[in-house]
C-alpha positions in Angstrom: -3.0 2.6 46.8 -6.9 2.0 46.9 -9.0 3.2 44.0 -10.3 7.0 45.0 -13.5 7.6 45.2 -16.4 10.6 45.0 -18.7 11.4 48.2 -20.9 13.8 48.2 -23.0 15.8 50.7 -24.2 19.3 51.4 -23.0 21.7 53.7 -24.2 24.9 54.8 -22.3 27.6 53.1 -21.1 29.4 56.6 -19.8 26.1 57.7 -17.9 25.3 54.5 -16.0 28.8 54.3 -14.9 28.1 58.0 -14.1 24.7 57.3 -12.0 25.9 54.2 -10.4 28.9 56.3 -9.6 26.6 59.0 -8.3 23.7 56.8 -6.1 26.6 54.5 -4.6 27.9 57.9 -3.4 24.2 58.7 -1.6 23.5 55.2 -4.6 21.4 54.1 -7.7 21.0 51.4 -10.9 20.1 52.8 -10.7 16.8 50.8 -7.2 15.9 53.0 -9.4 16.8 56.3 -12.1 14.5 55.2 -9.4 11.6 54.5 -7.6 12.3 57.8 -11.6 11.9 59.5 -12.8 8.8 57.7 -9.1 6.8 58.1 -9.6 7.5 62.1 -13.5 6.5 62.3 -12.2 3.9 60.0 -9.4 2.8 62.7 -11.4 3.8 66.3 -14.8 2.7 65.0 -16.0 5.7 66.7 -16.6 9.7 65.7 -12.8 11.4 67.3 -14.0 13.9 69.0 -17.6 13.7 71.6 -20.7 14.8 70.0 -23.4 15.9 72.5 -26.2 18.5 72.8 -25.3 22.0 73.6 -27.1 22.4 77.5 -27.5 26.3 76.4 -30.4 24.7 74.2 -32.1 22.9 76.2 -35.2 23.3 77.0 -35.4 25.0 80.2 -32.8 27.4 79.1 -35.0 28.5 76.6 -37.9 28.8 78.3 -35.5 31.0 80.7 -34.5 33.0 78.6 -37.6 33.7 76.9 -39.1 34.8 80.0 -36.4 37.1 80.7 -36.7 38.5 77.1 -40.0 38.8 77.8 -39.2 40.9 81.4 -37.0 42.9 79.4 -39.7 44.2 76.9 -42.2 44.6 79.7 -39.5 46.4 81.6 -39.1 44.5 85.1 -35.9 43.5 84.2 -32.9 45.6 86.3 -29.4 45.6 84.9 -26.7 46.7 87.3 -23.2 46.8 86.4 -20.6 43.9 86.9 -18.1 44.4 89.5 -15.5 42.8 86.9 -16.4 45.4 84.4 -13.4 47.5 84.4 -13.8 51.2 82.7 
């Protein structure tokens, strides 16, 4: 077996607790997650899983919805009821 080595990095303390929760619920430590990760980038050459830009973020979204925030405060903004909305 190869010599183990430290990494270290920081994470943001919301992201960590769900990483641990998730990892606990799967029979795993985060350092076993980590392993399983780098072994497959390691193997594919590639990040498993696609990484891309959440479109709800973009910048036209945002603007969208700031406008609309800003209809609501103003109150020109009309809510009616869903039709799926059961009681």
């Amino acid at each position: 077996m190869a010599q183990a080595v430290n990494v270290n990095f920081k994470l943001d303390a919301d992201v960590k607790k769900s990483m641990e929760q998730a990892c606990s619920d799967m029979g795993l430590s985060m350092s076993a997650a980590f392993t399983i990760f780098a072994k497959k980038v390691g193997r594919e050459k590639r990040i498993p899983f696609e990484v891309c830009v959440d479109p709800f973020y973009s910048e036209s979204n945002i603007r969208y919805l700031e406008q609309k925030m800003a209809d609501y405060k103003a109150g020109r903004l009309n809510f009616a009821e869903h039709e799926l909305i059961e009681e």
